[in-house]
C-alpha positions as CSV (number, residue, x, y, z in Angstrom):
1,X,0.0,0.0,0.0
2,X,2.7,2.2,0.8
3,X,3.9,2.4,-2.5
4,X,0.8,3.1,-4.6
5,X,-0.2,5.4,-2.4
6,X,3.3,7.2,-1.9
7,X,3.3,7.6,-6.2
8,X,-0.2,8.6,-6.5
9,X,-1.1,10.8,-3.7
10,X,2.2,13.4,-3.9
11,X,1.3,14.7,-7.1
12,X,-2.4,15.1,-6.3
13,X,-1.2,17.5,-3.0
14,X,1.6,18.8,-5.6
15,X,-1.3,19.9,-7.6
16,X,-3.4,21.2,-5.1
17,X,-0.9,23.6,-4.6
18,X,0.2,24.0,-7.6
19,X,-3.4,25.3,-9.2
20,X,-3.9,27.4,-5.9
21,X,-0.9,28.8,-5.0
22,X,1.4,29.2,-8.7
23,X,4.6,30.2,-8.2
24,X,7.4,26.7,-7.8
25,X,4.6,24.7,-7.2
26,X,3.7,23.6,-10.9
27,X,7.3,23.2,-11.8
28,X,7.8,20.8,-8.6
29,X,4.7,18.7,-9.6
30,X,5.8,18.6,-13.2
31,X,9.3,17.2,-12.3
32,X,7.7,14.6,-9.8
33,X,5.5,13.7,-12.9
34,X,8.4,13.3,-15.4
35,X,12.2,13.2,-14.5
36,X,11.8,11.9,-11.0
37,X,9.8,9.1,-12.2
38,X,12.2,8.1,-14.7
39,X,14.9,8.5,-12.1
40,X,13.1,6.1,-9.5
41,X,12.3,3.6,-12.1
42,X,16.2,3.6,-13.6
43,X,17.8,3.2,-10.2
44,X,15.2,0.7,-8.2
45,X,14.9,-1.5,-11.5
46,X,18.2,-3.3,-11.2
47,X,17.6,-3.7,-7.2
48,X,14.6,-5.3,-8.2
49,X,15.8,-7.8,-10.5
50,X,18.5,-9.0,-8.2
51,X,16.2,-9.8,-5.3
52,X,13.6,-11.1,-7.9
53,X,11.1,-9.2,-6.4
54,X,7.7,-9.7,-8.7
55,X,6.7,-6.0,-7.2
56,X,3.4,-6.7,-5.4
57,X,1.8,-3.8,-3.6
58,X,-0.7,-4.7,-0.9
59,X,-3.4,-2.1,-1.5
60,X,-7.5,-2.2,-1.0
61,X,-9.9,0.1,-3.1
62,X,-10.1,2.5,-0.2
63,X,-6.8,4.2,-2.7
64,X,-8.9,4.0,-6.1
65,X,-11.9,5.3,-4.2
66,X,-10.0,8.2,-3.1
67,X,-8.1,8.8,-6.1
68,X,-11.5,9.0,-8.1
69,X,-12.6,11.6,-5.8
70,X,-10.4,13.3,-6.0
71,X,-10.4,13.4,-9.4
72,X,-13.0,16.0,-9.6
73,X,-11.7,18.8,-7.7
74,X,-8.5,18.3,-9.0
75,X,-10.0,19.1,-12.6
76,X,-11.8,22.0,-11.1
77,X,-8.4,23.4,-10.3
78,X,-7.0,22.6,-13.2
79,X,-9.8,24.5,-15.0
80,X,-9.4,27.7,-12.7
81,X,-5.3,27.8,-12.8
82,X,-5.1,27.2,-16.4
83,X,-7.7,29.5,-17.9
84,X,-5.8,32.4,-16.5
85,X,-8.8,32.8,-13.2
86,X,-5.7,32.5,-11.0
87,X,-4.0,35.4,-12.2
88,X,-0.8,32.7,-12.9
89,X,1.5,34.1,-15.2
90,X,1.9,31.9,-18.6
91,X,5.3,29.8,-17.5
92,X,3.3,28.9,-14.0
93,X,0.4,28.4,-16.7
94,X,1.7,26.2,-19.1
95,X,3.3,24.0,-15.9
96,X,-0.1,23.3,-14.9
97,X,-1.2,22.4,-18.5
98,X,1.6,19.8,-18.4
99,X,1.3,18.6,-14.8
100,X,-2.4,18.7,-14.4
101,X,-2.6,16.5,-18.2
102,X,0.0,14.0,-17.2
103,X,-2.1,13.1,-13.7
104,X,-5.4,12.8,-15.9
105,X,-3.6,10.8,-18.5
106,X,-1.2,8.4,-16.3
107,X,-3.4,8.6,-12.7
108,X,-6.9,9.6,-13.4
109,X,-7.2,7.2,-16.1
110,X,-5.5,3.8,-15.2
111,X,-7.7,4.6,-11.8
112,X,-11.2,4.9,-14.2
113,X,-10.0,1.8,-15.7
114,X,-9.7,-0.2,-12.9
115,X,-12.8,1.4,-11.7
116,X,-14.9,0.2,-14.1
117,X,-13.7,-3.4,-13.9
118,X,-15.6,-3.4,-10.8
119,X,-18.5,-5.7,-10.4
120,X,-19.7,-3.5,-7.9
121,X,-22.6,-0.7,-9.4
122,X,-21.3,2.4,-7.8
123,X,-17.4,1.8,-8.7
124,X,-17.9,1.4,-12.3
125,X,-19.9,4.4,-11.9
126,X,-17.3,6.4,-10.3
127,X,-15.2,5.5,-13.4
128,X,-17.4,6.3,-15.4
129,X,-18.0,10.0,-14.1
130,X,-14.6,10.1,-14.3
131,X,-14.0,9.3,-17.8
132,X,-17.2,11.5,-18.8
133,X,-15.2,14.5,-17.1
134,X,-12.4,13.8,-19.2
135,X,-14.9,14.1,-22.0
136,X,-14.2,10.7,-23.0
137,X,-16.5,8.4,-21.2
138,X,-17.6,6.6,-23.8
139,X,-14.2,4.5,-23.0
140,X,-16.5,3.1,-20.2
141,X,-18.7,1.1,-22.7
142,X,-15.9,0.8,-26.0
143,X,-13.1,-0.5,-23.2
144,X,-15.3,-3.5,-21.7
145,X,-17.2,-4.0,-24.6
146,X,-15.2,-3.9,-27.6
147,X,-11.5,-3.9,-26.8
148,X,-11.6,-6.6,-23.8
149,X,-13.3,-8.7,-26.6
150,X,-11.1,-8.0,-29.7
151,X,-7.8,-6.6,-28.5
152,X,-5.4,-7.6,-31.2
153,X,-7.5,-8.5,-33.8
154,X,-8.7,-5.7,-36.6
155,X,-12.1,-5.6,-35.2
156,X,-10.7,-3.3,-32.5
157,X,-10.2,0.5,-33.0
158,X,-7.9,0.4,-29.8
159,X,-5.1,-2.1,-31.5
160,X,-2.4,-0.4,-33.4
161,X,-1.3,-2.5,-36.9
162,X,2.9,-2.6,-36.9
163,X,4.0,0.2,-39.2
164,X,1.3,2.1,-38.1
165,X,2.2,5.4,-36.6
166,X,0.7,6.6,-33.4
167,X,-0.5,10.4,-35.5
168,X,-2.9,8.2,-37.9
169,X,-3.7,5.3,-35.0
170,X,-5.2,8.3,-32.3
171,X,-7.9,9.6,-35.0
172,X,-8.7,5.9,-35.8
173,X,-9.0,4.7,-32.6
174,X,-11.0,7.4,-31.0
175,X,-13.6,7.7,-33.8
176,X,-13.6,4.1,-33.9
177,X,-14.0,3.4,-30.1
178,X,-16.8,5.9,-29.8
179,X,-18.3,3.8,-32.7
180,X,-17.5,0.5,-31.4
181,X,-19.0,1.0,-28.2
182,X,-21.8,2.8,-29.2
183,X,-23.0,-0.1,-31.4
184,X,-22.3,-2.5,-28.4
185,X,-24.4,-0.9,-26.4
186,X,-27.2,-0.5,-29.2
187,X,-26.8,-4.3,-29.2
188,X,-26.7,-5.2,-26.0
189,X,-29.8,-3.4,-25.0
190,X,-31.6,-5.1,-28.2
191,X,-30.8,-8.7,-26.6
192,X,-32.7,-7.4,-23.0
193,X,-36.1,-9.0,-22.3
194,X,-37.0,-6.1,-21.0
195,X,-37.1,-3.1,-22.9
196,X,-34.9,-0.1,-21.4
197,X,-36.3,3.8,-21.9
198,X,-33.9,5.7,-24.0
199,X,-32.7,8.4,-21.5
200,X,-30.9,5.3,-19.7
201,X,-28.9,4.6,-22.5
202,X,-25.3,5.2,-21.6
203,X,-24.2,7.3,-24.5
204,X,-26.6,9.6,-23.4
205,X,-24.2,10.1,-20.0
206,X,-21.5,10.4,-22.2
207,X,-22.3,13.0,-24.3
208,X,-24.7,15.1,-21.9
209,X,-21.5,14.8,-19.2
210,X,-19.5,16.0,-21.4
211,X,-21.9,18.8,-22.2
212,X,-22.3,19.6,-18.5
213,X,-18.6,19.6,-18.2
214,X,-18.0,22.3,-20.9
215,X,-21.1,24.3,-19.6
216,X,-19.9,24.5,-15.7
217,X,-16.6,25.1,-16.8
218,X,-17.8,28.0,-19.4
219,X,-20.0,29.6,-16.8
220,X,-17.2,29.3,-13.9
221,X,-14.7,30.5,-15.8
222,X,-16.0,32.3,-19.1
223,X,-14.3,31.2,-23.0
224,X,-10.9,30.5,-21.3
225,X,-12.0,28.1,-18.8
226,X,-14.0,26.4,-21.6
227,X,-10.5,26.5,-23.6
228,X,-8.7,25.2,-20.3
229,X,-11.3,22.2,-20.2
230,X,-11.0,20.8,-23.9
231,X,-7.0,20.9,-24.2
232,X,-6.5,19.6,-21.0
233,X,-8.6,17.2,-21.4
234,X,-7.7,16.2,-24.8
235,X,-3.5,16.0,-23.7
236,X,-5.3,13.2,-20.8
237,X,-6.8,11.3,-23.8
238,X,-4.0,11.7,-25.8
239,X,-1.9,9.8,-23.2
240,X,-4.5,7.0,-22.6
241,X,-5.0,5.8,-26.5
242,X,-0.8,6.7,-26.4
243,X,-0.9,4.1,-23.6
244,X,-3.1,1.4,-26.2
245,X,-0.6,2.3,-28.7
246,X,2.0,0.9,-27.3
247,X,1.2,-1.8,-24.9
248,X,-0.8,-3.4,-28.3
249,X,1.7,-2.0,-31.3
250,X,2.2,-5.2,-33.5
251,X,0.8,-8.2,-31.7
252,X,-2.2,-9.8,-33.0
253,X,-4.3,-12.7,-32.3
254,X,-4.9,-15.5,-34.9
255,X,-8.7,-15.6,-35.9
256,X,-10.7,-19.1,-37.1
257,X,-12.2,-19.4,-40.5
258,X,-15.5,-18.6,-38.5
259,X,-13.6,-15.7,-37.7
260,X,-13.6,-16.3,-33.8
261,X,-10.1,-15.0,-32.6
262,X,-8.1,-17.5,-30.3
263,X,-8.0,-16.9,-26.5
264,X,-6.2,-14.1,-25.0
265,X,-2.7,-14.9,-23.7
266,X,0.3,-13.0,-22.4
267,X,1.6,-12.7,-26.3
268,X,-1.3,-10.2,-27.1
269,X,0.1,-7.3,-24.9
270,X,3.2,-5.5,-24.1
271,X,4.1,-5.1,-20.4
272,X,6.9,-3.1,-18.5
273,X,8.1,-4.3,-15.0
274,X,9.6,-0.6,-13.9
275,X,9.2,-0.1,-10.0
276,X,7.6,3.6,-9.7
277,X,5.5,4.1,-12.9
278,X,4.1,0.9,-12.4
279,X,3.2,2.5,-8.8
280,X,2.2,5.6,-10.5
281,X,0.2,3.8,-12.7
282,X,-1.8,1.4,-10.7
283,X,0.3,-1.5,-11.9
284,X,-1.5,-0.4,-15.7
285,X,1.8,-1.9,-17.5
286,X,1.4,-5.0,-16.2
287,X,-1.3,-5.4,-18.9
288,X,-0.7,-9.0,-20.3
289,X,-2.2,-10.1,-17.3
290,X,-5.0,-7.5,-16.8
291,X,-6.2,-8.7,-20.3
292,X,-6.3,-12.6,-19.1
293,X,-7.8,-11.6,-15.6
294,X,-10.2,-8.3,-16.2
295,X,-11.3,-8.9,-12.7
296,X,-8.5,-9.2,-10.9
297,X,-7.7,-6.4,-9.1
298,X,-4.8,-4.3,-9.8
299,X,-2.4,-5.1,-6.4
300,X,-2.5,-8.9,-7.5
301,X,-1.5,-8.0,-11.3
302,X,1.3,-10.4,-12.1
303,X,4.2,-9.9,-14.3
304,X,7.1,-12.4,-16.0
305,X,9.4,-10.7,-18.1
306,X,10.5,-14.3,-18.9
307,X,7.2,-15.0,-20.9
308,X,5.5,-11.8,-21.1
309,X,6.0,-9.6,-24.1
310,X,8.6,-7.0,-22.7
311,X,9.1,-2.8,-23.3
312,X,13.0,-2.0,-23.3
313,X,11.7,1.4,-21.4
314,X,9.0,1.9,-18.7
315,X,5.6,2.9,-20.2
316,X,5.8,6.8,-19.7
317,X,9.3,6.6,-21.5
318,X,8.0,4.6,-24.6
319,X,4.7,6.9,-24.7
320,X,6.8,9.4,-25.4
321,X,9.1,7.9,-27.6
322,X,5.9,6.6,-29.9
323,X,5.3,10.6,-30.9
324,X,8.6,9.9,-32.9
325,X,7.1,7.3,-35.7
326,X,10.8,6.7,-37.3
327,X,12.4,6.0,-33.8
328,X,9.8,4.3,-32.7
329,X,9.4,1.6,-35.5
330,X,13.6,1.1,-35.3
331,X,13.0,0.0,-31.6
332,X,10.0,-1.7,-32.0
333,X,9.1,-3.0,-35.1
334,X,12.1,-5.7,-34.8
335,X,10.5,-6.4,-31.4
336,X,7.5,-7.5,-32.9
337,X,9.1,-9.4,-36.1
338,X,11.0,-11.7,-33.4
339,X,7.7,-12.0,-31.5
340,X,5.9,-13.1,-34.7
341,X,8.7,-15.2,-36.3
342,X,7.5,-18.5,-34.8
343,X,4.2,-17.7,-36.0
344,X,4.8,-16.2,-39.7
């Protein structure tokens, strides 16, 4: 517990005070977020290894609960220190652009996700809201509907083809996600016996969220905080299909002449064992086994580099990385030719 909670919870205070008191405060956050991260993650890595320590943290939901609380205010903040409504001058400005979007993007969202993996109502609720706020919720529906059920195969916006570069994958998959899941949930209401009354249909909480989202956030805060609201938002998003991208990039599943794709294994997704971003993260890279256990909670993820699929960098790093197509294919595309080999 002390772990997640260490990596998650400093850069939520850091942006408290960051968004309400300017000054050092958004650089501080921003360097937590970025080069002290990497710097954790190079020098506990090897340590790691040695003792052959798998990593586990022993943490409840009592964190995600908090964390997707917290959420809210947090983006309220953002709103108000962005837009200009703190009277922050543009450096302090554009620190809490970038410190505010990486939380959404690599704490916010691997928190949703494991939200709405809940069987409990009100959790998956929670990640929902919090994904609508992000004015992408309809991730709630095209994530367990579509991706869970055709990750690596081409029926799923969310899988990246080798060769393809992240700049043409994010339009794809975000046009094809709110697609995907929107016919999903048109079908899976047609299959009820009992026949559900259209305001409860969940695209409906998507989109009018979203609306309410922009509207409280225009009123509080006029055009700017409107402005504030969609780029900040859209940098989160960015780093969650960046975060499909790369943990998908190349690996596919065979499919039957009946076209019925074969089972999900630990081939079909990309992991990275690195100490703090995984802490950061919620244990997100540890997504070979997420995939092969949707329900199992994010504490008991397990990870073998041995058989899993493997990044050379922790997840943050290769994100960034993947926004330079030509470097990014020479590290990766003979990663996935080796991977395939036995297969081709």
């Amino acid at each position: 517990m002390l772990w997640f909670t260490l990596a998650t919870t400093t850069p939520a205070a850091l942006l408290l005070a960051a968004g309400m008191l300017g000054g050092v405060w958004p650089l501080l956050a921003l360097i937590y977020l970025t080069a002290f991260t990497l710097a954790v993650d190079l020098l506990v890595q090897g340590a790691a290894a040695r003792r052959k320590s798998n990593g586990e943290f022993p943490v409840g939901e009592g964190l995600a609960v908090f964390l997707g609380l917290a959420h809210f205010p947090l983006l309220l903040i953002a709103v108000y220190a962005i837009s200009g409504a703190g009277g922050f001058g543009w450096a302090e400005r554009l620190a809490c652009f970038l410190g505010f979007g990486i939380f959404f993007g690599q704490v916010s969202n691997p928190n949703a996700h494991e939200l709405i993996h809940k069987q409990a109502r009100w959790p998956r609720r929670l990640g929902m809201l919090i994904y609508t706020s992000l004015l992408f919720g309809h991730h709630t529906s095209a994530h367990t509907r579509v991706h869970h059920v055709w990750v690596a195969t081409p029926h799923d916006p969310n899988s990246p083809r080798r060769g393809e570069s992240f700049y043409r994958f994010w339009p794809r998959a975000w046009v094809g996600s709110f697609v995907e899941g929107l016919r999903a949930e048109n079908a899976l209401r047609a299959r009820a016996t009992r026949r559900a009354q259209p305001w409860t249909h969940p695209y409906i909480v998507y989109v009018g969220g979203a609306l309410a989202a922009c509207g409280i956030a225009g009123v509080l805060f006029g055009p700017a905080g409107l402005a504030a609201l969609i780029t900040v938002t859209g940098y989160a998003q960015m780093q969650l299909l960046v975060s499909d991208y790369v943990q998908h990039y190349g690996l596919t599943r065979a499919v039957s002449d009946s076209g019925k794709p074969e089972p999900v294994s630990s081939a079909h997704s990309w992991n990275a064992p690195h100490f703090f971003s995984s802490a950061l993260m919620l244990n997100a890279p540890r997504h070979s086994d997420h995939h092969m256990h949707p329900l199992r909670s994010y504490p008991s993820l397990r990870l073998d580099a041995d058989t899993m699929p493997t990044l050379p960098r922790s997840l943050p790093a290769m994100g960034a990385l993947a926004l330079w197509p030509p470097l990014w294919r020479r590290v990766m595309d003979p990663r996935v030719a080796a991977l395939r080999a036995p297969r081709d």
